[in-house]
C-alpha positions in Angstrom: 0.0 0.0 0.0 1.6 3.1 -0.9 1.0 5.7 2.2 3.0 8.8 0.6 4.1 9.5 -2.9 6.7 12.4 -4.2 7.6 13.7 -7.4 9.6 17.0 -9.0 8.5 18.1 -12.1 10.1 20.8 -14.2 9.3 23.6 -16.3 11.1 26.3 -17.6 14.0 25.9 -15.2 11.5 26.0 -12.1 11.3 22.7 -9.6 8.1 22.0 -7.7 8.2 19.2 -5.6 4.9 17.6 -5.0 4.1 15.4 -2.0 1.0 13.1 -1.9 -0.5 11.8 1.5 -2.6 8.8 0.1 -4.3 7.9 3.3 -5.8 11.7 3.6 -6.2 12.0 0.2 -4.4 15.2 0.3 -1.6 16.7 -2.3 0.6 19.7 -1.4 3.3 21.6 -3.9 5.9 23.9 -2.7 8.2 25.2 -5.6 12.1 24.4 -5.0 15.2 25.8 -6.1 17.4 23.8 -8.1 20.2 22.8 -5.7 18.0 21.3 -3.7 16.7 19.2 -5.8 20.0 18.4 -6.4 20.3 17.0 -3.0 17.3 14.7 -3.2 19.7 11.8 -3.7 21.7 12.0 -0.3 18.3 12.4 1.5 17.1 9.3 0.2 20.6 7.5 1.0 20.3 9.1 4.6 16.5 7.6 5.0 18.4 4.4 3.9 20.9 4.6 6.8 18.4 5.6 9.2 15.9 2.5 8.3 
């Protein structure tokens, strides 16, 4: 069952980062700058670490 989904989608050189609470049903956006989407990479391999 998937309890939270994320994605980053791209358009004309803006980031918005889109998170998906599937239980709630609920969606918030929050536009990001670039370097840190850049850094999305060693979050995930620091949630690997912590798990």
């Amino acid at each position: 069952m998937i309890i939270y989904s994320a994605e980053v989608q791209e358009a004309e050189g803006r980031y918005t980062l889109t998170i998906t609470d599937h239980r709630l049903s609920t969606t918030q956006s929050a536009e990001v700058p670039p370097h840190m989407v850049d850094q999305i990479p060693m979050v995930l391999q620091m949630l690997r670490m912590v798990g």
